[in-house]
Gaussian input, Z-matrix of N, CA and C with variables (Angstrom, degrees):
# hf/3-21g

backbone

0 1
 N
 C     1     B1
 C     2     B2     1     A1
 N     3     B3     2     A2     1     D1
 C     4     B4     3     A3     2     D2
 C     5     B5     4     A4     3     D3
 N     6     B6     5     A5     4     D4
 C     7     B7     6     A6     5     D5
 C     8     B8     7     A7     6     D6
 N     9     B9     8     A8     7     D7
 C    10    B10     9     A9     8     D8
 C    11    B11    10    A10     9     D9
 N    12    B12    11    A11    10    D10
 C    13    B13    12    A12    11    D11
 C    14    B14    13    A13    12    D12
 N    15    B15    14    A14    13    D13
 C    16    B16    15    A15    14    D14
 C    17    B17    16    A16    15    D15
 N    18    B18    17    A17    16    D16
 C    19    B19    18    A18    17    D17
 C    20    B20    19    A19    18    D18
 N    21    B21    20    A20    19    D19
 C    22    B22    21    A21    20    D20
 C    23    B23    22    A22    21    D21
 N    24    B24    23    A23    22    D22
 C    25    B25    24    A24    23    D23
 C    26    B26    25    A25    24    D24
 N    27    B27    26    A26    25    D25
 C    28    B28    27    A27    26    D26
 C    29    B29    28    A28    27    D27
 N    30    B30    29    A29    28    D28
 C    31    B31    30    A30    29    D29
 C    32    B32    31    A31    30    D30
 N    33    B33    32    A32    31    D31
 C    34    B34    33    A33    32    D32
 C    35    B35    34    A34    33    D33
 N    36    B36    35    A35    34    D34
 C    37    B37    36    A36    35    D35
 C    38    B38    37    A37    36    D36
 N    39    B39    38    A38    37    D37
 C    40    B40    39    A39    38    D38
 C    41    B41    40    A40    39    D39
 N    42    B42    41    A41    40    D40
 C    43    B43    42    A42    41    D41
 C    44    B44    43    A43    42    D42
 N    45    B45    44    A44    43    D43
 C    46    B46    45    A45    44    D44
 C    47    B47    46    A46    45    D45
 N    48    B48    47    A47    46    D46
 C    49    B49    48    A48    47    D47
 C    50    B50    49    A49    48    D48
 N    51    B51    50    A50    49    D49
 C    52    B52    51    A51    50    D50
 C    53    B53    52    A52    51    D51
 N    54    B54    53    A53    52    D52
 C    55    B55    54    A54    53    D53
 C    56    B56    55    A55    54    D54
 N    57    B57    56    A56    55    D55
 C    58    B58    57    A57    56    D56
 C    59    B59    58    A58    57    D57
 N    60    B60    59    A59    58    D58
 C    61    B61    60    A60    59    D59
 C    62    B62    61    A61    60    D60
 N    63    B63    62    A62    61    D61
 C    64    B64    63    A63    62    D62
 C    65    B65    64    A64    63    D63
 N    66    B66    65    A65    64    D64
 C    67    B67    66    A66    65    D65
 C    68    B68    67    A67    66    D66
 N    69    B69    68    A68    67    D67
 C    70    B70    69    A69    68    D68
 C    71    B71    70    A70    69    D69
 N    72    B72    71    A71    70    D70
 C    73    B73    72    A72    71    D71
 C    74    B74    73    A73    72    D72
 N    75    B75    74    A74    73    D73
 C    76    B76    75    A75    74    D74
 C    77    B77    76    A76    75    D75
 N    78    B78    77    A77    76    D76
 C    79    B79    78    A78    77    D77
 C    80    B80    79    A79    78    D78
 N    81    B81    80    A80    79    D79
 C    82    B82    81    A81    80    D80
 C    83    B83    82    A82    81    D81
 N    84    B84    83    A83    82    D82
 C    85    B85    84    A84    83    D83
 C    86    B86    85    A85    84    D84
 N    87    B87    86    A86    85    D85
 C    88    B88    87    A87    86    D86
 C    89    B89    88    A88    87    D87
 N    90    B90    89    A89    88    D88
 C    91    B91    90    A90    89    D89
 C    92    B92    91    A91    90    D90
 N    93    B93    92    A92    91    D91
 C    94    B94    93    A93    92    D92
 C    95    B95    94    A94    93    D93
 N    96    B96    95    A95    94    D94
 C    97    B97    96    A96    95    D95
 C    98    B98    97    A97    96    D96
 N    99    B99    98    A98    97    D97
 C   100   B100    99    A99    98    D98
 C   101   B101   100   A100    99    D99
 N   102   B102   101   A101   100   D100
 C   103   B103   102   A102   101   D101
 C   104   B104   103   A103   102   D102
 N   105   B105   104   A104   103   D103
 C   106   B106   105   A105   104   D104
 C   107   B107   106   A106   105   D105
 N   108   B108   107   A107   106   D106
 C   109   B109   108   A108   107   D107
 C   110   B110   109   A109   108   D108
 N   111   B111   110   A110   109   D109
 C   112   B112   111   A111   110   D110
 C   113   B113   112   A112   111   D111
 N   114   B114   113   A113   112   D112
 C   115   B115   114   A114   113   D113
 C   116   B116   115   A115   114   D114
 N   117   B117   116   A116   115   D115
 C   118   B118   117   A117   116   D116
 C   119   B119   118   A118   117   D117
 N   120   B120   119   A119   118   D118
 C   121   B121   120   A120   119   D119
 C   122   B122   121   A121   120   D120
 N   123   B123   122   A122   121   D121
 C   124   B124   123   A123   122   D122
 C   125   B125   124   A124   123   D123
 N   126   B126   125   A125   124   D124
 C   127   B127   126   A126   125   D125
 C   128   B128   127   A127   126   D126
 N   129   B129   128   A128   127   D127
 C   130   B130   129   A129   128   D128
 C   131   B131   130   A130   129   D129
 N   132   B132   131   A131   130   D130
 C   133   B133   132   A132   131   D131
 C   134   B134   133   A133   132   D132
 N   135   B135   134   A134   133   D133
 C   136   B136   135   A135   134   D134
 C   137   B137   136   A136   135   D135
 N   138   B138   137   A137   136   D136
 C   139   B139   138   A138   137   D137
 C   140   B140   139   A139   138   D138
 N   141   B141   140   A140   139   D139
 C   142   B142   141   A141   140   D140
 C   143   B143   142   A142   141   D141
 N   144   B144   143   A143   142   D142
 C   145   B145   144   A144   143   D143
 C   146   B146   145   A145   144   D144
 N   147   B147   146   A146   145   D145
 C   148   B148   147   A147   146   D146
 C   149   B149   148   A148   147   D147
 N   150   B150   149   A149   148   D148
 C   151   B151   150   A150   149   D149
 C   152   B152   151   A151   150   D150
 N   153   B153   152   A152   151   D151
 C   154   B154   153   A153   152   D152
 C   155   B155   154   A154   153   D153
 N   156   B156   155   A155   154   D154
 C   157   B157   156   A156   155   D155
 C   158   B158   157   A157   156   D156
 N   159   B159   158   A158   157   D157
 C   160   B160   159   A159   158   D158
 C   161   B161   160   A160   159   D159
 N   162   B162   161   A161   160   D160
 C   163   B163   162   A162   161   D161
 C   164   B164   163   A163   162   D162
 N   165   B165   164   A164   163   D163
 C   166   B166   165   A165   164   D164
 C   167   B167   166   A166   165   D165
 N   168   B168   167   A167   166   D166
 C   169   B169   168   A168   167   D167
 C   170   B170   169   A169   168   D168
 N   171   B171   170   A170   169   D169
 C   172   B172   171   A171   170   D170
 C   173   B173   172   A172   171   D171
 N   174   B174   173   A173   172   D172
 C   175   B175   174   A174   173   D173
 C   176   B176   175   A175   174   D174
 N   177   B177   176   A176   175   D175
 C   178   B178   177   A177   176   D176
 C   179   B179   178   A178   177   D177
 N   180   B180   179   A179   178   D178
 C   181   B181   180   A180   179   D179
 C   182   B182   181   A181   180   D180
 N   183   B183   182   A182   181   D181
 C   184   B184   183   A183   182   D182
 C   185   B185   184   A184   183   D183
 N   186   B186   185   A185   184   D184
 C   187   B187   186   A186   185   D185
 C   188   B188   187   A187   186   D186
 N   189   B189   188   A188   187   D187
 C   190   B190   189   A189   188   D188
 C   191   B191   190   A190   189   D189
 N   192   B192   191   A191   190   D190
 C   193   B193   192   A192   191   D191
 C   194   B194   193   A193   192   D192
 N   195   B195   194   A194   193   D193
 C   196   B196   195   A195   194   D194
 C   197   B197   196   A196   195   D195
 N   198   B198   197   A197   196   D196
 C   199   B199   198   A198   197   D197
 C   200   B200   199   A199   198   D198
 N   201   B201   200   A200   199   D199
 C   202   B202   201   A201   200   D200
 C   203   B203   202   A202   201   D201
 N   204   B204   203   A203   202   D202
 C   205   B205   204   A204   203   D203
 C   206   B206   205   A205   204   D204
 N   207   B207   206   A206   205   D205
 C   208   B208   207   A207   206   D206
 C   209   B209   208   A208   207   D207
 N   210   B210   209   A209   208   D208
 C   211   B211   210   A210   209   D209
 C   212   B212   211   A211   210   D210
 N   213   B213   212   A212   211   D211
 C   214   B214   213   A213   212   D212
 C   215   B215   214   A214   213   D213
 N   216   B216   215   A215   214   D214
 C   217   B217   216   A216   215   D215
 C   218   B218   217   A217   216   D216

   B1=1.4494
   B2=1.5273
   B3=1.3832
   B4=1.7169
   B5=1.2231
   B6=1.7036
   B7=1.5396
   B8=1.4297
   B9=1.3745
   B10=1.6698
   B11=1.8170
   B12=1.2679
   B13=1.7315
   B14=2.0237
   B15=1.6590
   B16=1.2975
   B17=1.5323
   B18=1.0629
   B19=1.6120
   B20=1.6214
   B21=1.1727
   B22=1.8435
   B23=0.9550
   B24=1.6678
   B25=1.6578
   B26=2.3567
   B27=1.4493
   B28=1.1396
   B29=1.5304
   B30=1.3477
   B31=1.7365
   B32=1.7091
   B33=1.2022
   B34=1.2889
   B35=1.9499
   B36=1.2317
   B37=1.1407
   B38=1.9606
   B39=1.2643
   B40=1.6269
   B41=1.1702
   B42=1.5467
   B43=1.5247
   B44=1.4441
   B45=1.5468
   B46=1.4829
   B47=1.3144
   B48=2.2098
   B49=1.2860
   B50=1.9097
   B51=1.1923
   B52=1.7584
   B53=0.9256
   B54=1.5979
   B55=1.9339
   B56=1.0253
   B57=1.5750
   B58=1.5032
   B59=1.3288
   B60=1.3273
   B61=1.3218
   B62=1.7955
   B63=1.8844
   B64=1.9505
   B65=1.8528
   B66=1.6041
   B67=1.1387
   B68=1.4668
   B69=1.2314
   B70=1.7604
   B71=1.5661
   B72=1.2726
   B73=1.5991
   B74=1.1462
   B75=1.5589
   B76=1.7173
   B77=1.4064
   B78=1.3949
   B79=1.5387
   B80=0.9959
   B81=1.3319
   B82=2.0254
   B83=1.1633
   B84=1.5524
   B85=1.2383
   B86=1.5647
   B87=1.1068
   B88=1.7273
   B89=1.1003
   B90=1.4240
   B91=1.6813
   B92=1.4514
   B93=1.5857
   B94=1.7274
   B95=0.7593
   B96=1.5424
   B97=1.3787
   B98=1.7138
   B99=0.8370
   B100=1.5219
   B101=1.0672
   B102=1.7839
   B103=1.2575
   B104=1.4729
   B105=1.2833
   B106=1.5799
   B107=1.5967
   B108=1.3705
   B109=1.1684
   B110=1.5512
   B111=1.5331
   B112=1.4819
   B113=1.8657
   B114=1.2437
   B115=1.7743
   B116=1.5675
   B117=1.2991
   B118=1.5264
   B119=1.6053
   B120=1.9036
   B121=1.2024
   B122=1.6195
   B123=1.2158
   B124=1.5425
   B125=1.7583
   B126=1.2097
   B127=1.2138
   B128=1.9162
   B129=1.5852
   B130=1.6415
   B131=1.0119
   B132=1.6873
   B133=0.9021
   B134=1.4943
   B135=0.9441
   B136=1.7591
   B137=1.5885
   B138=1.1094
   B139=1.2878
   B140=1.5669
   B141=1.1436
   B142=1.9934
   B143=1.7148
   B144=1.2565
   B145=1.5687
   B146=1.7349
   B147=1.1629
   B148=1.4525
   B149=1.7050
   B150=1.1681
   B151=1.6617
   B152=1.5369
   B153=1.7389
   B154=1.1263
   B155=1.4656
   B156=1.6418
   B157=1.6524
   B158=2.2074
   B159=0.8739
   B160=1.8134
   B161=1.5996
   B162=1.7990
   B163=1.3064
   B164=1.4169
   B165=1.5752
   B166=1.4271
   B167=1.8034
   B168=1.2291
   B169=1.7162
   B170=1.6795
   B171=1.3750
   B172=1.4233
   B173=1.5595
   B174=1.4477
   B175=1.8283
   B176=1.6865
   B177=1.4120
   B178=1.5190
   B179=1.9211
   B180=1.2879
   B181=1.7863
   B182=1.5065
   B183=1.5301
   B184=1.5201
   B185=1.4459
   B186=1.8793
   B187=1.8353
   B188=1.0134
   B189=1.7666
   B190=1.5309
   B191=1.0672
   B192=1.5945
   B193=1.4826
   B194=1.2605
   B195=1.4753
   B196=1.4392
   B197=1.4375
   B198=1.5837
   B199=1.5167
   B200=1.2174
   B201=1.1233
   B202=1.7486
   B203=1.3220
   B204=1.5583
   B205=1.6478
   B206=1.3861
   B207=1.4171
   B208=1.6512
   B209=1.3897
   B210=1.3575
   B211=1.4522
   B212=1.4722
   B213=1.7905
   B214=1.0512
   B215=1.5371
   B216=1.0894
   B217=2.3355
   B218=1.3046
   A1=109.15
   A2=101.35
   A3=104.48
   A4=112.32
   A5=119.57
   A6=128.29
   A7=92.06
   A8=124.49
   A9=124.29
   A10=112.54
   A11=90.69
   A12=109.79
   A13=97.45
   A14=136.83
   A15=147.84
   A16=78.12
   A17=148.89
   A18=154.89
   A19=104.18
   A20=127.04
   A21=128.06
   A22=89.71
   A23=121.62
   A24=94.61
   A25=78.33
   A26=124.62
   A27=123.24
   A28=96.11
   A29=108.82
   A30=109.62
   A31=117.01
   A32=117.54
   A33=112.26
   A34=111.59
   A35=113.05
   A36=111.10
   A37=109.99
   A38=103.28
   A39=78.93
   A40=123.45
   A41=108.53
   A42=139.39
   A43=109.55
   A44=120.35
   A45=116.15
   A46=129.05
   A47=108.64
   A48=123.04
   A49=76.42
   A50=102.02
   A51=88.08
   A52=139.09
   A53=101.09
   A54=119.26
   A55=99.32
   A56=129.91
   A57=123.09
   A58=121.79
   A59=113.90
   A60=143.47
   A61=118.21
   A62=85.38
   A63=102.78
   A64=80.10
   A65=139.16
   A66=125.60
   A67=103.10
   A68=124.91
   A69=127.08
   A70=95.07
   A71=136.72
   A72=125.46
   A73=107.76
   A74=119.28
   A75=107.41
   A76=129.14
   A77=106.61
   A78=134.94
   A79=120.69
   A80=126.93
   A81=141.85
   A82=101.80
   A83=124.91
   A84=141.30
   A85=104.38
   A86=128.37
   A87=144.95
   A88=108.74
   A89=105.58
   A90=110.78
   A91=133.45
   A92=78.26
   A93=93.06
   A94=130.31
   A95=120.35
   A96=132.85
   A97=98.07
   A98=141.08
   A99=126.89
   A100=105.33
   A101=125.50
   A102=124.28
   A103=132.92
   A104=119.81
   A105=116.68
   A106=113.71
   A107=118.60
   A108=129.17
   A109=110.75
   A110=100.43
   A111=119.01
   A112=105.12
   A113=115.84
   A114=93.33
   A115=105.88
   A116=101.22
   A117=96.19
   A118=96.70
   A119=109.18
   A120=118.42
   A121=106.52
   A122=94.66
   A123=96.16
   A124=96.72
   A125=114.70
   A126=119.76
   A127=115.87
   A128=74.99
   A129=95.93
   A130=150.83
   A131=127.67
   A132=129.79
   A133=144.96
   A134=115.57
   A135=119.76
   A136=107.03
   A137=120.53
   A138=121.57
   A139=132.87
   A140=126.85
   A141=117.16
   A142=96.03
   A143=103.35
   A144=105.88
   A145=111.98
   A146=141.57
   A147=118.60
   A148=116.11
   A149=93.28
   A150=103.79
   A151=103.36
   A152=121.06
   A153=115.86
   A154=129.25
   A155=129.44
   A156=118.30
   A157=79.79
   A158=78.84
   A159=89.20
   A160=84.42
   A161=115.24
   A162=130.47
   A163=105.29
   A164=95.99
   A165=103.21
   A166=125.33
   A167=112.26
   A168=88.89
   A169=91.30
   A170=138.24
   A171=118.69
   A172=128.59
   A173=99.64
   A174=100.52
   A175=88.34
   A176=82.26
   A177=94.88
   A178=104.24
   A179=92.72
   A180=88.25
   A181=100.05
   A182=111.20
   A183=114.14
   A184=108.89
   A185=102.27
   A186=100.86
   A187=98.29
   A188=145.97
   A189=118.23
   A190=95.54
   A191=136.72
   A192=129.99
   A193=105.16
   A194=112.87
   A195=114.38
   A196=101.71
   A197=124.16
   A198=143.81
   A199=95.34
   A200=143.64
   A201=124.64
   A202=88.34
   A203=110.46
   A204=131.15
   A205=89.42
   A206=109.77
   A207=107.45
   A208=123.42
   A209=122.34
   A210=131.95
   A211=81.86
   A212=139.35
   A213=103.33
   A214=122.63
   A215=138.89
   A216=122.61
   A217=100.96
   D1=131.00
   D2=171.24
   D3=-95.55
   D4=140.19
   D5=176.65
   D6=-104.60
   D7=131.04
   D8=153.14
   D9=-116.77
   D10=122.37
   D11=-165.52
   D12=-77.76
   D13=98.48
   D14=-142.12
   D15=-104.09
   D16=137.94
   D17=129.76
   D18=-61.96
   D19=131.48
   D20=170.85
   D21=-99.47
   D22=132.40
   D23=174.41
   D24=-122.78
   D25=49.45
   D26=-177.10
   D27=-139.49
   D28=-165.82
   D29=154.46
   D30=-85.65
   D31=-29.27
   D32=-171.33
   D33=-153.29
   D34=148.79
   D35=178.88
   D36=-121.88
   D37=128.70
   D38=167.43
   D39=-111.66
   D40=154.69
   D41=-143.53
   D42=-49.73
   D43=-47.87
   D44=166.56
   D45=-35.66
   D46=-45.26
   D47=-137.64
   D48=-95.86
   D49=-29.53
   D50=-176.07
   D51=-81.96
   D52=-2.03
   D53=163.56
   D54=-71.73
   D55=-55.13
   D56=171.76
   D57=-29.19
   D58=-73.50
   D59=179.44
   D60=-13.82
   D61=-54.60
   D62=-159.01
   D63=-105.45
   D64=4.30
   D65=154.67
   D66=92.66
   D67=17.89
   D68=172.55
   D69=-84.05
   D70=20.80
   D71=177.05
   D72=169.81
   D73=154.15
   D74=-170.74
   D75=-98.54
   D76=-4.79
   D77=173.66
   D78=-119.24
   D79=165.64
   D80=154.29
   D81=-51.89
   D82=-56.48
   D83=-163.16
   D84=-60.54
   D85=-52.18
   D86=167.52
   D87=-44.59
   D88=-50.86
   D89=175.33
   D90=-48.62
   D91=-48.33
   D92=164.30
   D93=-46.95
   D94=-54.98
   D95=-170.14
   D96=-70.03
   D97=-36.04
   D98=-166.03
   D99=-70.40
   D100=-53.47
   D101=156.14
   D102=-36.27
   D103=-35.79
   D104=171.80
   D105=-86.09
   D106=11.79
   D107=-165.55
   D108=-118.23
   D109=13.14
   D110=169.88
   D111=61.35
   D112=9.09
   D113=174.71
   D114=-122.71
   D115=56.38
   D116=150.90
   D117=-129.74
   D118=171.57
   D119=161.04
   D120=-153.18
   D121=-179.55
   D122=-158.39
   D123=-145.33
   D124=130.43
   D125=-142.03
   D126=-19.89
   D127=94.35
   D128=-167.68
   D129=42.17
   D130=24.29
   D131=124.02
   D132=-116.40
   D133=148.60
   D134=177.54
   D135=6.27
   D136=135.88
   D137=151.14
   D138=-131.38
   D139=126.42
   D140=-161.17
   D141=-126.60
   D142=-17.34
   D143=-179.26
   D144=-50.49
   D145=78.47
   D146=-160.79
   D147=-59.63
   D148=-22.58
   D149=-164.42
   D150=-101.19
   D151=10.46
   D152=163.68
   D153=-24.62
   D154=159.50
   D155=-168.65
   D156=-117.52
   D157=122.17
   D158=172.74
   D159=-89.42
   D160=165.54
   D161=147.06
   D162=-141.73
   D163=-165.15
   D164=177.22
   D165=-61.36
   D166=146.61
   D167=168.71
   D168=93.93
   D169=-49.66
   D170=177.21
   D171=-85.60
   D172=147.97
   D173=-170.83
   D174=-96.64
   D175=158.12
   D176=171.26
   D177=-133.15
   D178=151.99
   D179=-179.06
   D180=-130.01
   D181=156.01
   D182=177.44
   D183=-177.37
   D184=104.06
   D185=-178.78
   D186=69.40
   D187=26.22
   D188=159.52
   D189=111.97
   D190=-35.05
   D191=-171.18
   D192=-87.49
   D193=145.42
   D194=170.44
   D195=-117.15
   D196=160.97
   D197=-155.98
   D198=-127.93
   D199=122.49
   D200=161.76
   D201=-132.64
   D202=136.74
   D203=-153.66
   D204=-119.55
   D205=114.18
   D206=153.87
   D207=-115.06
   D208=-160.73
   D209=-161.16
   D210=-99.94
   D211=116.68
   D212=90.05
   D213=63.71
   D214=88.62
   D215=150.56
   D216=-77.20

């Protein structure tokens, strides 16, 4: 399993744009689709919202990878 450590450096990111972001897909649009494709979650449970607002403090999981979103120094 891969952990990728996300810096927020905003208040919120959404869930599509942050698959982009940490490089699990090459678009928003991609993003989407993984999300409507039922295998992401967000500190553990299900997530289908594509445009979900991630913040600091939540994990996200997808295929084995985990996301852990922090603040930003």
């Amino acid at each position: 399993m891969q952990t990728i450590d996300f810096e927020l450096d905003r208040d919120h990111v959404e869930l599509n744009q942050l698959l982009k972001l940490v490089g699990l897909c090459d678009s928003g649009g991609a993003g989407k689709a993984i999300v409507a494709g039922g295998a992401v979650t967000v500190d553990g449970a299900a997530e289908l919202r594509k445009t979900c607002k991630i913040r600091a403090g939540q994990t996200v999981e997808v295929d084995g990878t985990t996301i852990r979103v922090r603040a930003a120094p």
